[in-house]
C-alpha positions in Angstrom: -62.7 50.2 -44.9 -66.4 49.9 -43.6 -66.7 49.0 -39.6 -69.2 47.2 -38.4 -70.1 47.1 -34.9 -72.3 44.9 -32.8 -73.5 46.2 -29.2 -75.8 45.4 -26.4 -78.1 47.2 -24.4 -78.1 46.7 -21.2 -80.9 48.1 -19.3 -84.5 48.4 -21.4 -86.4 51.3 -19.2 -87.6 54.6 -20.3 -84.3 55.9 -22.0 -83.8 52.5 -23.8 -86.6 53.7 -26.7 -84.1 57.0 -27.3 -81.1 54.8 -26.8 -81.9 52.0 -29.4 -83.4 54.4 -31.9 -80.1 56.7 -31.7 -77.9 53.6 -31.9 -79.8 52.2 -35.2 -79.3 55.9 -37.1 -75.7 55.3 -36.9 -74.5 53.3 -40.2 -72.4 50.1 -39.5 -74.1 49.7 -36.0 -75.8 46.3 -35.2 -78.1 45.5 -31.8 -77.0 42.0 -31.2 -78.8 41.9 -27.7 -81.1 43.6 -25.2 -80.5 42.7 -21.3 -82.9 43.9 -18.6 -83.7 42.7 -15.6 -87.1 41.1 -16.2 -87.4 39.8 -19.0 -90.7 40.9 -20.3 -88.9 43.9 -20.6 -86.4 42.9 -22.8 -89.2 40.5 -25.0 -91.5 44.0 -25.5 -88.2 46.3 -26.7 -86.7 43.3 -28.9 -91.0 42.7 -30.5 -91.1 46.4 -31.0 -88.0 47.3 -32.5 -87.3 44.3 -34.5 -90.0 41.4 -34.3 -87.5 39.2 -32.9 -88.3 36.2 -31.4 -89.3 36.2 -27.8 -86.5 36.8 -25.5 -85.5 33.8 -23.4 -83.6 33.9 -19.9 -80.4 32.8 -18.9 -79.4 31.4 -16.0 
């Protein structure tokens, strides 16, 4: 039986490139969401990694 998983990153810094990247080798992994605290941070990681939509902030 195949697991899927869905995490978050919390934190989008330096290490976050080597994070996400070591997370995304690993089969049956999802990235369901990036936190940081500014978001421009979070938009760049989420645009490079994935193209997703800009990041929006939450209140």
């Amino acid at each position: 039986m195949k697991t899927n998983v869905n995490i978050a990153v919390f934190g989008c810094g330096f290490w976050s490139q080597f994070q996400i990247g070591g997370w995304l080798e690993l089969p049956g992994v999802q990235i369901v969401a990036l936190y940081n605290r500014t978001l421009a941070r979070a938009q760049e990681r989420a645009a490079r990694w994935w193209n997703w939509p800009p990041a929006t902030a939450s209140t």
